[in-house]
MIDOSE-1310 file (N, C-alpha, C; in nm, 2 decimals, decimal comma, always signed):
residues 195
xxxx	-0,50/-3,84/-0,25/-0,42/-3,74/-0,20/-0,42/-3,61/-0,29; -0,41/-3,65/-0,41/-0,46/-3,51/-0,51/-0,54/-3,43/-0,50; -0,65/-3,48/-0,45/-0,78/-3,43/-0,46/-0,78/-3,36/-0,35; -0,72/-3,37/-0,22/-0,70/-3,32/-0,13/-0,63/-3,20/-0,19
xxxx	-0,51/-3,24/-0,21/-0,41/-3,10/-0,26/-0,43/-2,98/-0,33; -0,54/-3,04/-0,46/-0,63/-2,95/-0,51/-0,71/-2,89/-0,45; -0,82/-2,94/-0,36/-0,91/-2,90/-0,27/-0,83/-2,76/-0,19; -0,73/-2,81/-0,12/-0,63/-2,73/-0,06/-0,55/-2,59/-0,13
xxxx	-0,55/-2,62/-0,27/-0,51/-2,50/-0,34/-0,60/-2,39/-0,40; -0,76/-2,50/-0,37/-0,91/-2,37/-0,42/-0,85/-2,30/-0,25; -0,83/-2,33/-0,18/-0,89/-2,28/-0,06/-0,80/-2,18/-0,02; -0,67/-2,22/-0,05/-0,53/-2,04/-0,08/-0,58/-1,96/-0,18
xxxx	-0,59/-2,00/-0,29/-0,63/-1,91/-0,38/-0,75/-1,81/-0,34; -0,83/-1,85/-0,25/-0,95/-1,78/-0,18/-0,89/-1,72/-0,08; -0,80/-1,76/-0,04/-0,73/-1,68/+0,08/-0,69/-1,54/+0,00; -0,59/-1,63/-0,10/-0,53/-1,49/-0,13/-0,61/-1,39/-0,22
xxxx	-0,70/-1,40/-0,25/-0,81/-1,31/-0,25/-0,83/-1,26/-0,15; -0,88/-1,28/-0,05/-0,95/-1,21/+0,05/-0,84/-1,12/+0,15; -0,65/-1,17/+0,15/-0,53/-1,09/+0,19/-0,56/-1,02/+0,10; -0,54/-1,00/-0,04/-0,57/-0,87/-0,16/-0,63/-0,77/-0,16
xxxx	-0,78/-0,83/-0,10/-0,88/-0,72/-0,14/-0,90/-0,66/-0,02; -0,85/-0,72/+0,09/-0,89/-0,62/+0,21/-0,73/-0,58/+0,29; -0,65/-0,53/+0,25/-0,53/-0,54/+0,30/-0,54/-0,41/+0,42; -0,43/-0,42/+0,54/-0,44/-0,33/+0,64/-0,36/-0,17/+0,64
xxxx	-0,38/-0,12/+0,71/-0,32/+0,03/+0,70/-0,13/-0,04/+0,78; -0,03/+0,05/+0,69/+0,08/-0,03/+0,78/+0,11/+0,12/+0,86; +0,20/+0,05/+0,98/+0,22/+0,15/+1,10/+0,38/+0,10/+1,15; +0,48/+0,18/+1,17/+0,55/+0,12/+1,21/+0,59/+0,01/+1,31
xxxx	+0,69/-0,06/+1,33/+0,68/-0,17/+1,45/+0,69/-0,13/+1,53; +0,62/-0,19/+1,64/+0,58/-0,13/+1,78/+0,44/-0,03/+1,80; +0,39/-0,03/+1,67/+0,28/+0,05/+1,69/+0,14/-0,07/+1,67; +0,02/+0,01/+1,73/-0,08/-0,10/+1,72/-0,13/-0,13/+1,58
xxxx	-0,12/+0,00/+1,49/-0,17/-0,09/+1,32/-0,07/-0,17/+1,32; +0,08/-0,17/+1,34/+0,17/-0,24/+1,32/+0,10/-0,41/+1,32; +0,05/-0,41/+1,49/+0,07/-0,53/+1,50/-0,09/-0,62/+1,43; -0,16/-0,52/+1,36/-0,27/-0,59/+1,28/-0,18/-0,57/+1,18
xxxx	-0,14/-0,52/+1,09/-0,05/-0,55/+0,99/+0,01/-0,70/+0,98; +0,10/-0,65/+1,06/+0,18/-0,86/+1,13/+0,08/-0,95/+1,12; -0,05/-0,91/+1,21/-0,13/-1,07/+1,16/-0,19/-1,07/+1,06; -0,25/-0,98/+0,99/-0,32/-1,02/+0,86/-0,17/-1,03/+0,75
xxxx	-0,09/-1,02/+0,78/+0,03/-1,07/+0,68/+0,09/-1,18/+0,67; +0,04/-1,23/+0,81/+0,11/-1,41/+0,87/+0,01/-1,53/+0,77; -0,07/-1,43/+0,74/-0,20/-1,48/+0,66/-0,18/-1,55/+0,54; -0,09/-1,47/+0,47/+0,00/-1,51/+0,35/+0,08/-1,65/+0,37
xxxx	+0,10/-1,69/+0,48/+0,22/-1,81/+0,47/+0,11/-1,93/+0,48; +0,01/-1,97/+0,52/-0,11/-2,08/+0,49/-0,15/-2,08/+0,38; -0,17/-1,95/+0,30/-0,28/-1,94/+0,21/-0,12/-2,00/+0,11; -0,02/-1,94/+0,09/+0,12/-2,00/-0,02/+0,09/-2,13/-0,02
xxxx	+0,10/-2,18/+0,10/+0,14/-2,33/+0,16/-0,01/-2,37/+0,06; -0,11/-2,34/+0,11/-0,23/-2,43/+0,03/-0,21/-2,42/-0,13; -0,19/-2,30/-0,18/-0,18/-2,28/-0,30/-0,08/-2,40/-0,38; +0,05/-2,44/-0,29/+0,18/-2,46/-0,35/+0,10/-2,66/-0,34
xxxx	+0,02/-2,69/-0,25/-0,01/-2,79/-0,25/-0,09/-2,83/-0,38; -0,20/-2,68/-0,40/-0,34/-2,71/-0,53/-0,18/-2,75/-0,64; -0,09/-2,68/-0,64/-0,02/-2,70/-0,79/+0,04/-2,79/-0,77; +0,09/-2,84/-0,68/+0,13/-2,99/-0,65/+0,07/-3,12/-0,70
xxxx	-0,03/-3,08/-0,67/-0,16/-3,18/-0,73/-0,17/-3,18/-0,86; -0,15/-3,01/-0,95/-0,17/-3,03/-1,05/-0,06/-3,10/-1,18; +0,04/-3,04/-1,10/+0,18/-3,09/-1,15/+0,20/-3,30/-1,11; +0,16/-3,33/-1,00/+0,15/-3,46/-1,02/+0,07/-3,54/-1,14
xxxx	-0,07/-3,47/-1,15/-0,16/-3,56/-1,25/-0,13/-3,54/-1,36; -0,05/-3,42/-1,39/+0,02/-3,43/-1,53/+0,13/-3,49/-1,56; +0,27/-3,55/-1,47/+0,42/-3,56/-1,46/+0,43/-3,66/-1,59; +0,35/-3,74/-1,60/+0,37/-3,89/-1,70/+0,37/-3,78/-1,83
xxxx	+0,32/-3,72/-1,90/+0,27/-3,69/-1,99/+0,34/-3,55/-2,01; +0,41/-3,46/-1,94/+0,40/-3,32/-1,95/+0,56/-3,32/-1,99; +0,57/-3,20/-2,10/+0,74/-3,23/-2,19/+0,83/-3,11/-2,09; +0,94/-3,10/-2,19/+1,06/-3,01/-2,09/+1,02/-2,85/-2,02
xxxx	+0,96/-2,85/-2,10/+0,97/-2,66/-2,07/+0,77/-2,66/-2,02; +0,69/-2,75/-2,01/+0,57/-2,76/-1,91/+0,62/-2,80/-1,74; +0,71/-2,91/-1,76/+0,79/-2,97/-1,60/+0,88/-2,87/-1,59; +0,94/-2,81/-1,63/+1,02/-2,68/-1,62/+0,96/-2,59/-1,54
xxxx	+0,87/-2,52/-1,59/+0,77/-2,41/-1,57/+0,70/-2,44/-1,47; +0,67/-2,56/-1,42/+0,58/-2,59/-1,32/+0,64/-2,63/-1,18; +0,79/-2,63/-1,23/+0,88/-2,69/-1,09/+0,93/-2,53/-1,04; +0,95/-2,48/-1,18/+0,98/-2,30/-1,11/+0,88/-2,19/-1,05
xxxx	+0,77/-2,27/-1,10/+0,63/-2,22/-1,04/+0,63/-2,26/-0,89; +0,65/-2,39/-0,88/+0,65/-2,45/-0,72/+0,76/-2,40/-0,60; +0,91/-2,37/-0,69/+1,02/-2,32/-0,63/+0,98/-2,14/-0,58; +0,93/-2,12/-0,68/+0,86/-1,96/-0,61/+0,77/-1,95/-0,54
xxxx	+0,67/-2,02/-0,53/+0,60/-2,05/-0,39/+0,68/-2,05/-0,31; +0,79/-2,16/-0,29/+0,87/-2,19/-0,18/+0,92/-2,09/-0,14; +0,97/-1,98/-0,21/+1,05/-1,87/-0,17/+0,96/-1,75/-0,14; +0,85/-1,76/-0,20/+0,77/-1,66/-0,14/+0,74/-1,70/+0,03
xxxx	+0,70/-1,86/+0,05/+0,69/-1,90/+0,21/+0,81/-1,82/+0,28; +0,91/-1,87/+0,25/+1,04/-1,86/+0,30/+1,02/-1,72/+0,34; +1,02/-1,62/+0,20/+1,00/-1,46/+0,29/+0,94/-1,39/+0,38; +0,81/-1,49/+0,35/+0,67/-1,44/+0,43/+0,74/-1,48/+0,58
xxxx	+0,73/-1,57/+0,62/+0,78/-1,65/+0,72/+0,91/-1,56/+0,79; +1,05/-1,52/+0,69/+1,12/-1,46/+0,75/+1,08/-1,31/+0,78; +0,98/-1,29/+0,74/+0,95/-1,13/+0,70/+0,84/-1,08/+0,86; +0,72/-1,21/+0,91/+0,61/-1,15/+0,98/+0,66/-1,23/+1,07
xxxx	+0,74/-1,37/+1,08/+0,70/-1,43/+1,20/+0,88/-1,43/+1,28; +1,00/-1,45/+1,18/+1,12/-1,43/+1,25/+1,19/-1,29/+1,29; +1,18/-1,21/+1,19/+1,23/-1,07/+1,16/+1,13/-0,96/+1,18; +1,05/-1,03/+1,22/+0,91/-0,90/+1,26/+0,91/-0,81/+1,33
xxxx	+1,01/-0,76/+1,45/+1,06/-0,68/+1,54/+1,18/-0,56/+1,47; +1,27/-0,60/+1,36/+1,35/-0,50/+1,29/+1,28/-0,44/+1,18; +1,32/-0,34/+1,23/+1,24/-0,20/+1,10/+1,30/-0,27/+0,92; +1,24/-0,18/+0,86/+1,27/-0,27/+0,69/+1,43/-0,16/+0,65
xxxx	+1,50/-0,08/+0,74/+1,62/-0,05/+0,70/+1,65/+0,00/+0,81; +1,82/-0,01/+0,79/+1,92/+0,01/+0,91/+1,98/+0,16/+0,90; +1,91/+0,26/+0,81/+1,97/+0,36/+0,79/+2,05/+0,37/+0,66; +2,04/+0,33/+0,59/+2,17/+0,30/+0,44/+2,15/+0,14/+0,37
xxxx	+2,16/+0,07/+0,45/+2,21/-0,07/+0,41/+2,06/-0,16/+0,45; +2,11/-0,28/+0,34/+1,99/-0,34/+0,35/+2,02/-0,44/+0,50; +1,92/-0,54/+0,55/+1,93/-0,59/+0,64/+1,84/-0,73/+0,63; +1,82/-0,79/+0,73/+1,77/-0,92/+0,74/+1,60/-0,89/+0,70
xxxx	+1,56/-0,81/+0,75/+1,39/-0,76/+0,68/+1,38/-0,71/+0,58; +1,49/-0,68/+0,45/+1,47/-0,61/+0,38/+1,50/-0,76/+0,31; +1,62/-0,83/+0,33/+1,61/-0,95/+0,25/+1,50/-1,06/+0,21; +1,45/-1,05/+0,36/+1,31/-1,13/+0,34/+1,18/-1,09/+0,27
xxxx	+1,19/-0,97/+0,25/+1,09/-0,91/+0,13/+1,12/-0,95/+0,04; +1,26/-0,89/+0,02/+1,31/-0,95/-0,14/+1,29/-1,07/-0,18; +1,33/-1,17/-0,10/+1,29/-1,29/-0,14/+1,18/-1,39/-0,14; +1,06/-1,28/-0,08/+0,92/-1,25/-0,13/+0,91/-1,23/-0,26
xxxx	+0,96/-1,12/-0,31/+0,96/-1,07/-0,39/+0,98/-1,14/-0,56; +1,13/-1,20/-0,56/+1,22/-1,29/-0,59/+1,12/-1,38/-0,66; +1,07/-1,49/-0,52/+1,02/-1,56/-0,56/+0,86/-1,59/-0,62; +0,82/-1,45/-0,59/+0,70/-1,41/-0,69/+0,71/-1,42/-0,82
xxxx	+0,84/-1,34/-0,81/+0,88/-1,35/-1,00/+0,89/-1,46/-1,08; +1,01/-1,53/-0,99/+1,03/-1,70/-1,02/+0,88/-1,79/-1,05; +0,74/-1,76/-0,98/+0,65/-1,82/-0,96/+0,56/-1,76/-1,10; +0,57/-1,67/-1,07/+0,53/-1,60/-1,23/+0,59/-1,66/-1,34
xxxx	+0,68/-1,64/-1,41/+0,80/-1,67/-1,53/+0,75/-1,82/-1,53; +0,76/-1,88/-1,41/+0,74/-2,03/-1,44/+0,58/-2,07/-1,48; +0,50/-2,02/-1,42/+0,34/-2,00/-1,46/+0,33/-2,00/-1,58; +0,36/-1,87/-1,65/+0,37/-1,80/-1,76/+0,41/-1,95/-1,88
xxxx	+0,53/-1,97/-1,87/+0,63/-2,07/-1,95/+0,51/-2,20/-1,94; +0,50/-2,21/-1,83/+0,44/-2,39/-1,80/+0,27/-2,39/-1,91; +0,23/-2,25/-1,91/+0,14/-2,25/-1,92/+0,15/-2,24/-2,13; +0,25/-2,14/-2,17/+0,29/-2,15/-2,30/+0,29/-2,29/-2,38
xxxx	+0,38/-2,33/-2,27/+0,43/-2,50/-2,33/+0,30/-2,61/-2,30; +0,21/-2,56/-2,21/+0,09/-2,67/-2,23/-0,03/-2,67/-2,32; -0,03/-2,49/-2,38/-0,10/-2,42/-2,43/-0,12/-2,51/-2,60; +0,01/-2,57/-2,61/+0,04/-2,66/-2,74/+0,04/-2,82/-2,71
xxxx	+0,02/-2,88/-2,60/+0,01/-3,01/-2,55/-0,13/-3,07/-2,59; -0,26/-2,99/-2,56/-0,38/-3,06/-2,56/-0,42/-3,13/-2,43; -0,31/-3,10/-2,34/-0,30/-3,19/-2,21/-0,41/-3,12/-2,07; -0,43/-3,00/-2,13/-0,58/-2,89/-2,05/-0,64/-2,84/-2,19
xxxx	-0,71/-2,80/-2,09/-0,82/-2,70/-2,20/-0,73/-2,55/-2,23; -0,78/-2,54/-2,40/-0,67/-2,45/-2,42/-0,67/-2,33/-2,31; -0,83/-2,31/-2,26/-0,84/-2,19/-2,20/-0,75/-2,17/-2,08; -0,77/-2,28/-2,00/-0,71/-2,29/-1,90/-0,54/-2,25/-1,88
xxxx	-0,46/-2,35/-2,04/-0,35/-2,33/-2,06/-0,28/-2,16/-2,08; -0,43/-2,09/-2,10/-0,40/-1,97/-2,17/-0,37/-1,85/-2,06; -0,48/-1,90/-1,96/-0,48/-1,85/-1,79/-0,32/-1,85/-1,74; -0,29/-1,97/-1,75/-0,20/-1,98/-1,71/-0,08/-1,92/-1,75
xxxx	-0,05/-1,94/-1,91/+0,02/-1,85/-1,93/+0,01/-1,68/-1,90; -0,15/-1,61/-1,89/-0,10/-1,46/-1,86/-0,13/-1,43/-1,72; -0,05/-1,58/-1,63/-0,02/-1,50/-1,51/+0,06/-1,40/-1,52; +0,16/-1,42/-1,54/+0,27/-1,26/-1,57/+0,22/-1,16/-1,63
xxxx	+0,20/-1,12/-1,71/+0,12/-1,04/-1,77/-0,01/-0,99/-1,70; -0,10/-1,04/-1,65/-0,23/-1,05/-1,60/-0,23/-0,96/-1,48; -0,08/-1,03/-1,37/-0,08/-0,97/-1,25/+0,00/-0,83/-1,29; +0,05/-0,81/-1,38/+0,12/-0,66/-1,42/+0,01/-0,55/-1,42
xxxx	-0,08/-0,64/-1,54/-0,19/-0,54/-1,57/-0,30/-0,51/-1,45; -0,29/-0,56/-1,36/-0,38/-0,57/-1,25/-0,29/-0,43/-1,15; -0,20/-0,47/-1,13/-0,11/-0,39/-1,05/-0,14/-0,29/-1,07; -0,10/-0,27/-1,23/-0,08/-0,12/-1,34/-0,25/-0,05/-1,28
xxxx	-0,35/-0,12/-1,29/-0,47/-0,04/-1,25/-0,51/-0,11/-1,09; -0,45/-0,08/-0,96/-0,41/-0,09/-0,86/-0,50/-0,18/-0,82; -0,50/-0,31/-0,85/-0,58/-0,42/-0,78/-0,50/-0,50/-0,71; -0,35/-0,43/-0,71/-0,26/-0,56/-0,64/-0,28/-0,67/-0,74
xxxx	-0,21/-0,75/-0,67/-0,18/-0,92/-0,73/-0,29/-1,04/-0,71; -0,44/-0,96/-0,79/-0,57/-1,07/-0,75/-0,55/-1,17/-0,90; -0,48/-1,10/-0,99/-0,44/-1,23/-1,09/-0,44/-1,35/-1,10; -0,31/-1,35/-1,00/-0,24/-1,45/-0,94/-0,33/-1,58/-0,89
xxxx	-0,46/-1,52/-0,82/-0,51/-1,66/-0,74/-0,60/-1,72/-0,81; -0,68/-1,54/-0,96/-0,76/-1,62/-1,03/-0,74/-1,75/-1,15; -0,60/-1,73/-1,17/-0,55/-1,79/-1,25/-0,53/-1,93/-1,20; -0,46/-1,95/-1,04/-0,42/-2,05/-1,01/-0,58/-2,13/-0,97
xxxx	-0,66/-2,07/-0,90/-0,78/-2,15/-0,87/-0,85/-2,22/-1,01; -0,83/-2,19/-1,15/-0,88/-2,20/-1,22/-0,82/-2,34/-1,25; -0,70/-2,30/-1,28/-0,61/-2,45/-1,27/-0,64/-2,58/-1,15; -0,62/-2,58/-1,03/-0,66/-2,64/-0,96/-0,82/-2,67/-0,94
xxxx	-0,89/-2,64/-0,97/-1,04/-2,65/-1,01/-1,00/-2,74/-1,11; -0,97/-2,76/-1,23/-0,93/-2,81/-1,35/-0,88/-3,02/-1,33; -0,80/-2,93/-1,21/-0,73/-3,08/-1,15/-0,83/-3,14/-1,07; -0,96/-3,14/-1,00/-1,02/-3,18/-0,97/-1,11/-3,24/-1,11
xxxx	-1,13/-3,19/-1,17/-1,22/-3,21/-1,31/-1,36/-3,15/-1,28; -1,39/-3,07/-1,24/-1,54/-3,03/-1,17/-1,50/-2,88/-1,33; -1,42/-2,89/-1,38/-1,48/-2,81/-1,51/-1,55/-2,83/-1,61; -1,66/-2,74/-1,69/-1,72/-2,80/-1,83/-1,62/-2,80/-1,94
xxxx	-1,64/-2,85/-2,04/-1,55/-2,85/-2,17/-1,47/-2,94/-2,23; -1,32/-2,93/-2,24/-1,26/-3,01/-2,29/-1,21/-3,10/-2,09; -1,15/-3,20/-2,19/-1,09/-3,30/-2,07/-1,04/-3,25/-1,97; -1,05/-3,27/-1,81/-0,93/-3,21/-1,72/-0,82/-3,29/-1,72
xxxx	-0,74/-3,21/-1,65/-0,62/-3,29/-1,61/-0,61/-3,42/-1,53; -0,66/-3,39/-1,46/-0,69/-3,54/-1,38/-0,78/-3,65/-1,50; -0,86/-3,58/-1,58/-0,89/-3,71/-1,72/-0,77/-3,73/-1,79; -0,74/-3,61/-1,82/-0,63/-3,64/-1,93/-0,46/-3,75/-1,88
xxx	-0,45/-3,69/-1,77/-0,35/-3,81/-1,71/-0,36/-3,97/-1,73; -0,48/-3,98/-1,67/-0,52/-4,14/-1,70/-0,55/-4,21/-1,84; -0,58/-4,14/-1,91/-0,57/-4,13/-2,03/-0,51/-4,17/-2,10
């Protein structure tokens, strides 16, 4: 079942590459970019869902072995997935008919971004942390641990020179690749577990 979940998380991470680099013109709702907009954005809630699986996988083959602030980081990594679904979801598929403000005040589509948003961060911070605290384990390859750690950082600096958030998937596919063990070098995770 791991190998699946990993398998499953190369294949969001490639998603969310290809939502990144080709993103749509937006148009208000009710208009026809609008409604390409809505579908290449519904795009996002498979590609989370596979992603949140690859770390699932990864976070399983480590659990025996991984200390406070690695299971920390990796459970707040998984909880912001969850919240980023949650937004995606309330944002293109429930709320997709209300404009993103009511004139002044925020509203049900503006919340569901946020908590897109929200739990990007949360998914970050926890990356970042999980990745610090493994970076001193021996439990991956330092390289890997190192990826991991400058998710946050990585996807800043990417933003900062307008690539959007391609960080993000290169980081995590690298990881999940890892949990398969199809990497050269030191031990994977899936070695080092059994181990």
């Amino acid at each position: 079942m791991n190998r699946l979940f990993a398998i499953a998380g190369i294949l969001g991470g490639l998603g969310w590459i290809v939502i990144s680099i080709f993103p749509p013109e937006w148009g208000p709702p009710g208009t026809r970019s609008y409604e390409y907009y809505q579908a290449w954005n519904r795009l996002w809630t498979p590609a989370l869902l596979l992603m949140t699986l690859g770390f699932l996988s990864f976070f399983i083959s480590l659990r025996p072995t991984l200390n406070r602030w690695s299971r920390g980081g990796l459970i707040a990594l998984l909880v912001g997935f969850g919240m980023m679904m949650i937004g995606n979801v309330a944002e293109f598929w429930i709320f997709t008919s209300v404009p993103y403000s009511n004139g002044g005040g925020p509203n049900v589509r503006d919340l569901a971004w946020e908590t897109f948003l929200l739990g990007m961060l949360v998914m970050l911070i926890g990356g970042t942390v999980a990745g610090l605290a493994l970076f001193r384990t021996g439990l991956v390859p330092k390289w890997l641990a190192g990826l991991l750690a400058l998710l946050l950082p990585l996807t800043i600096g990417l933003a900062a020179i307008n690539m959007g958030w391609t960080g993000i998937p290169i980081g995590s596919l690298a990881v999940v690749v890892d949990s398969l063990g199809l990497l050269p070098g030191a031990a994977s995770s899936a070695q080092a577990s059994k181990a």
